[in-house]
N, C-alpha and C positions, 0 to 999 in steps of 0.2 A: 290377468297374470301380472302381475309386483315385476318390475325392473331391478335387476341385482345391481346397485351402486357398486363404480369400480374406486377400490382402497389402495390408493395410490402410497408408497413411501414415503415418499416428496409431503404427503398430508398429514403425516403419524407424529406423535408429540414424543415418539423415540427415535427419528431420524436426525440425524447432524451433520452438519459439514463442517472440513474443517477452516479456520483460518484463513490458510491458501486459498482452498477453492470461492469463499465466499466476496475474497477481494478478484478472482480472475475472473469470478462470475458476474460481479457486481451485485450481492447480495442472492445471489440463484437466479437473477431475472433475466439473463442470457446466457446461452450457451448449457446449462446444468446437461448432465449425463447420470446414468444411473449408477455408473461406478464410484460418483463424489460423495455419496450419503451411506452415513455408517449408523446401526442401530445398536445405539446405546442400553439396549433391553439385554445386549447376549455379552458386556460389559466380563472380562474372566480378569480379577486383579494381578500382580505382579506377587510371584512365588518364587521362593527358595526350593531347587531340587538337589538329591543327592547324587550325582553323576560315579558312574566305580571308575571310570580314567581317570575324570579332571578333580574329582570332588565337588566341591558345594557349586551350584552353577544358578543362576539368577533368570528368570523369564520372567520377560515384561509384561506391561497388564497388555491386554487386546482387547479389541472392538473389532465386530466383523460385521460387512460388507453389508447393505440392505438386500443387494442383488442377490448374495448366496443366502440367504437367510431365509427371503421367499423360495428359493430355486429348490432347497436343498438343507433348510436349518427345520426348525420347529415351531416359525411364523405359518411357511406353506404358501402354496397359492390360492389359499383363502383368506388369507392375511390375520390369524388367532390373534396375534399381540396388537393387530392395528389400535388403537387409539386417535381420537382427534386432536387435533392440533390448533384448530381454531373452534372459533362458534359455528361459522355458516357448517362445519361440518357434522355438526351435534345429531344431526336428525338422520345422517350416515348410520355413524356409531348406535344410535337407539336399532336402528331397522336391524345391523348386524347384528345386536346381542340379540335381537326378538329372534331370528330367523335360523341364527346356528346352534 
């Protein structure tokens, strides 16, 4: 029976962090939490809406959350969008395309 590799966030070649976090982290090597990695896969640009009180009204681009994404987006807890992010994890990513 095949071991299911676990597809960490933190490992996916669409997780970021920002700025902040990577200087309080010291590059991710302490402290990281799962709320600091946002995935750049569900990336929704900056739109102009037509508002009927105010008129023309501006929304900014977003990036959402890795944690809601697996929890609750269209990643899943089987992680569809995961990606590798480095080499050692190449052999991850083969097994998952074979397997789902």
């Amino acid at each position: 029976m095949p071991i299911d590799p676990v597809y960490l966030c933190k490992d996916c070649k669409f997780s970021k962090m920002s700025i902040a976090n990577n200087v309080f982290t010291l590059g991710g090597l302490v402290g990281t939490k799962g709320f600091m990695y946002k995935c750049t896969r569900t990336f929704k640009p900056a739109r102009d809406v037509i508002d009927p009180i105010i008129g023309m009204d501006r929304i900014k681009a977003e990036i959402s959350y890795c944690e809601l994404e697996r929890k609750h987006g269209d990643c899943g807890p089987t992680a569809k969008n995961w990606t590798a992010k480095h080499k050692k994890d190449l052999f991850k990513m083969l097994t998952k395309e074979t397997y789902d």
